[in-house]
LODREN-540982 format. One line per field, with one value per residue (C-alpha): residue number from 1; x, y, z. Coordinates in nm, 3 decimals. Example, Ala and Ser with C-alpha at 12.3 -4.5 7.8 and 13.67 -1.06 7.14 Angstrom:
<nodes>
i [1/2]
xx [1.230/1.367]
yy [-0.450/-0.106]
zz [0.780/0.714]
</nodes>
This chain:
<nodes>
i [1/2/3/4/5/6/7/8/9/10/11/12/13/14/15/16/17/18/19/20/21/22/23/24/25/26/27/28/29/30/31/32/33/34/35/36/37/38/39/40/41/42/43/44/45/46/47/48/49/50/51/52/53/54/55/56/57/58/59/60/61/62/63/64/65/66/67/68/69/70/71/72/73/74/75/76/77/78/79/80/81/82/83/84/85/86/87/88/89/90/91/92/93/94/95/96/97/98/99/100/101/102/103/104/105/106/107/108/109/110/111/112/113/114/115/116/117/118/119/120/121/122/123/124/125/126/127/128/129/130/131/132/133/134/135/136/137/138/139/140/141/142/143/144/145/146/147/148/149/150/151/152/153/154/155/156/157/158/159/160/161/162/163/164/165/166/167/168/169/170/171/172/173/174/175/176/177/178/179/180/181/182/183/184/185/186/187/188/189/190/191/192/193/194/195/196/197/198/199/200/201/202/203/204/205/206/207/208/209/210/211/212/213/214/215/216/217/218/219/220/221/222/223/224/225/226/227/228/229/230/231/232/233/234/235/236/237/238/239/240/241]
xx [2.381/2.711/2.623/2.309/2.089/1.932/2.281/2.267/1.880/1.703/1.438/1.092/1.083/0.918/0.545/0.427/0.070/-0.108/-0.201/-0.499/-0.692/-1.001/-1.180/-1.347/-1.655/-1.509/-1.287/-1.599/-1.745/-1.518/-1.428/-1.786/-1.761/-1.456/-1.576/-1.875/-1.670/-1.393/-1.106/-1.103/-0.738/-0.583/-0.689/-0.722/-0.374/-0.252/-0.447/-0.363/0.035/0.126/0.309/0.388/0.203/0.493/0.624/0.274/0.217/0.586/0.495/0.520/0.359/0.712/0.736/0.363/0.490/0.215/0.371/0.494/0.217/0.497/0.524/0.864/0.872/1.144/1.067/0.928/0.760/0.762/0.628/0.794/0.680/1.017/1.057/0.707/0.597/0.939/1.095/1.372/1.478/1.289/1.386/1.662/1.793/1.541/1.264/1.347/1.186/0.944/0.552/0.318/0.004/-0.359/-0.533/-0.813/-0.537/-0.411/-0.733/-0.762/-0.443/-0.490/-0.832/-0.656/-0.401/-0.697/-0.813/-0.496/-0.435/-0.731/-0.722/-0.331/-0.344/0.011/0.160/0.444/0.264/0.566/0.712/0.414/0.288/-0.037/-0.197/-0.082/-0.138/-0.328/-0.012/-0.048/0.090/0.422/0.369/0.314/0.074/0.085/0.130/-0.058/-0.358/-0.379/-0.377/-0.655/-0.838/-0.849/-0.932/-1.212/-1.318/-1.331/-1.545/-1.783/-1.867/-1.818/-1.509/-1.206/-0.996/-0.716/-0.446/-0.282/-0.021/-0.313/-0.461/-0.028/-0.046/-0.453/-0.243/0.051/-0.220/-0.451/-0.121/-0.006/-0.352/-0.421/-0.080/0.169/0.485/0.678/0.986/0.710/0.556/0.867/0.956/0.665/0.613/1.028/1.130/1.515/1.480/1.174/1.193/1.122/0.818/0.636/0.736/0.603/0.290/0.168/-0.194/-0.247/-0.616/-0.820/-0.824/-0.476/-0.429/-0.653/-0.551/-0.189/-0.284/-0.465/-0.146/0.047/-0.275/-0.198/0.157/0.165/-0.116/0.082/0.386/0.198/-0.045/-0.290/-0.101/-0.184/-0.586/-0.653/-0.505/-0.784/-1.028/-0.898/-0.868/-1.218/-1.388/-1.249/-1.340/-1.733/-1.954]
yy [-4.507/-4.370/-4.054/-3.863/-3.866/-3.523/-3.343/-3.125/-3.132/-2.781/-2.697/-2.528/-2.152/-2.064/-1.917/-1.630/-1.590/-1.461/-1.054/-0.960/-0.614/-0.432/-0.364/-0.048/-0.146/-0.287/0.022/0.234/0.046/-0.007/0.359/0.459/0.181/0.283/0.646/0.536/0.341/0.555/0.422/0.654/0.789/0.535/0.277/0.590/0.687/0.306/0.270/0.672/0.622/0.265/0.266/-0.055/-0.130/-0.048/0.269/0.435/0.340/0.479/0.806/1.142/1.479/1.626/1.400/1.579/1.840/2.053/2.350/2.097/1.813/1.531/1.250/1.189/0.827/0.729/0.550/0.167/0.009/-0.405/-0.588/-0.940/-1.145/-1.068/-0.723/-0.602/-0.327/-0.154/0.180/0.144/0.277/0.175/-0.157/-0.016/0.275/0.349/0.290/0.650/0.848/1.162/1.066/1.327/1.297/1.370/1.719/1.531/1.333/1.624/1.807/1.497/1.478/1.855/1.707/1.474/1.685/1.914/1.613/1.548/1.869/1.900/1.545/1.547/1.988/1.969/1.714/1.854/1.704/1.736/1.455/1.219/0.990/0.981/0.671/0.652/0.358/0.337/0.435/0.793/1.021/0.925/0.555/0.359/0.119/-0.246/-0.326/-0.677/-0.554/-0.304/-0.614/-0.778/-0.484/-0.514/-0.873/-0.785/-0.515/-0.686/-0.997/-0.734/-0.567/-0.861/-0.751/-0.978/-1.062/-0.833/-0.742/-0.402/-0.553/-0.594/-0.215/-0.105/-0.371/-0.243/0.132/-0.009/-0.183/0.113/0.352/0.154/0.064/0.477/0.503/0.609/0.507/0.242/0.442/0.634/0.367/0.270/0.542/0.577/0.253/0.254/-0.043/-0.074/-0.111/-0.136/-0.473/-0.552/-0.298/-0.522/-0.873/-0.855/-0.555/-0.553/-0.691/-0.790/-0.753/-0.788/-0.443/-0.367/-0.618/-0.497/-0.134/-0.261/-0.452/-0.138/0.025/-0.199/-0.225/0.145/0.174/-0.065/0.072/0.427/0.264/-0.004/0.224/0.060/-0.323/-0.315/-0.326/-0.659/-0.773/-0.547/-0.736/-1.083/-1.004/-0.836/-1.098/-1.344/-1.198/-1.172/-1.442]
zz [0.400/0.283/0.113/0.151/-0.210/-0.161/-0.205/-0.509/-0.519/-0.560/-0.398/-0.581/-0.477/-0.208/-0.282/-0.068/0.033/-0.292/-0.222/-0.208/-0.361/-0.334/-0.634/-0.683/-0.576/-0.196/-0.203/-0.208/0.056/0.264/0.307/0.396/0.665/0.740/0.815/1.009/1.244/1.333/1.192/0.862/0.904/0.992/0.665/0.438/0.510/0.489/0.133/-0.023/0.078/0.094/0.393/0.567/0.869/1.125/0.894/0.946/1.287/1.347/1.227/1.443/1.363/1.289/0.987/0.857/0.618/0.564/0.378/0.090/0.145/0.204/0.497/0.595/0.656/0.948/1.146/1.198/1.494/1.493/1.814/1.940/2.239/2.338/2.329/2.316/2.077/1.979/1.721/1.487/1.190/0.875/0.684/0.458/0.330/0.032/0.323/0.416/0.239/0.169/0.057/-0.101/0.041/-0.107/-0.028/0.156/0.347/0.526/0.588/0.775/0.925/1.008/1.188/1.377/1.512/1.688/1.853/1.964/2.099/2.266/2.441/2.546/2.601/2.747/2.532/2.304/1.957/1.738/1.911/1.960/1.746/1.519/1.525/1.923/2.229/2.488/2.727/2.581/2.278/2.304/2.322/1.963/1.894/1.869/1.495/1.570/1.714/1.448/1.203/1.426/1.410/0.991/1.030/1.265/1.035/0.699/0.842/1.023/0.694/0.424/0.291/0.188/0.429/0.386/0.612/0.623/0.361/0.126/0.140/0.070/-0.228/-0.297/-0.341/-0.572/-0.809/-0.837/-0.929/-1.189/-1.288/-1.307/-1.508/-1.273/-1.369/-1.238/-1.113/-0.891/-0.775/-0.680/-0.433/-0.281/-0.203/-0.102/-0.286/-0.359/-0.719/-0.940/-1.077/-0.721/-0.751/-1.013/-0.891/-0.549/-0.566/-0.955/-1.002/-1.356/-1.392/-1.726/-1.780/-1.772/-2.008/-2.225/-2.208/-2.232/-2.563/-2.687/-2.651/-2.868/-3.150/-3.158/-3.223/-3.480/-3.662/-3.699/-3.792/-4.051/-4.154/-4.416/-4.416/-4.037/-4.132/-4.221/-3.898/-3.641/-3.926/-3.824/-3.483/-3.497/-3.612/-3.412/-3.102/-3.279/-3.136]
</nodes>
């Protein structure tokens, strides 16, 4: 044919994978499963911080502030049949950026580094990394095995089948879900700009909405006063079985 007919046509957008999260309940056990089977720092610190799976396996104990309770984020470790398992700098320039953790995150952290220390006695630790390879403390880990180690983990215990993605969009749902603010959220999570922030990681559940609507019931029964009343009776009653 002379012309082709699907010039001008646009395509639907693509649609991602639909994210996962854990609810409380799965949360709660799968940290207690998590802790039994050795892998406690690793998820807890994926889940508390919402680092992406190469930005926390990229991480070096120079980049634990323990005077100011921060993690300076860095680095980021990808792996490619190509180039094997490999460190860069992190995704863009908002990537960079300074974390706070939890108390109980860097008591464990502190743990960690003892271990360390005792296992490698004449490695320099400042400049290896955390969650390390099997080639040593300076050598990071495979970022796909450590996502075939979630898999493996999930299925073992009867959890959802989450990747490492899921427990950094299981963090940004239970920070805005706990009220942090969206500009927060935002840097921690190092997102360019915050519309991005609740496009891609907010999970809507049914009690957001309902604290959300709560919110609004609220305001306009200060500004409306008495005229607002028959209203919460309507809506009271309709909601009556």
């Amino acid at each position: 044919i002379r012309t082709n007919p699907a010039i001008g046509c646009k395509l639907p957008p693509k649609r991602g994978r639909e994210m996962q999260v854990l609810s409380r309940q799965e949360l709660q056990r799968f940290l207690i499963q998590a802790k039994a089977d050795g892998y406690f720092e690793l998820f807890l610190l994926d889940l508390s911080t919402g680092l992406r799976r190469g930005e926390c396996l990229g991480l070096q104990w120079r980049d634990v502030d323990t005077t100011h309770a921060l993690l300076h984020v860095e680095r980021h470790v990808t792996h490619t049949t190509a180039q094997g398992t490999v460190v860069s700098s992190p995704k863009t320039a908002a990537s960079v950026r300074a974390v706070p953790l939890l108390g109980s995150m860097l008591s464990l952290l502190r743990q960690l580094r003892t271990q360390q220390q005792e296992s490698f006695p004449d490695a320099v630790l400042e400049e290896s990394f955390l969650f390390h390879g099997q080639a040593g403390p300076f050598s990071p880990r495979d970022p796909n095995a450590v996502t075939r180690r979630v898999k493996r983990f999930m299925k073992r215990h009867g959890l959802p089948d989450l990747s490492p993605h899921d427990l950094r969009h299981s963090c940004a749902t239970l920070l805005l879900g706990s009220g942090a603010d969206i500009k927060s959220v935002q840097e921690i999570l190092g997102h360019t700009n915050a519309s991005f922030t609740l496009d891609t990681y907010t999970h809507v559940n049914g009690d957001m909405q309902k604290q959300a609507a709560n919110i609004v019931g609220d305001f306009m029964a200060d500004i409306l006063g008495e005229e607002w009343k028959p209203w919460q009776e309507s809506e009271r009653t309709a909601r009556e079985p």
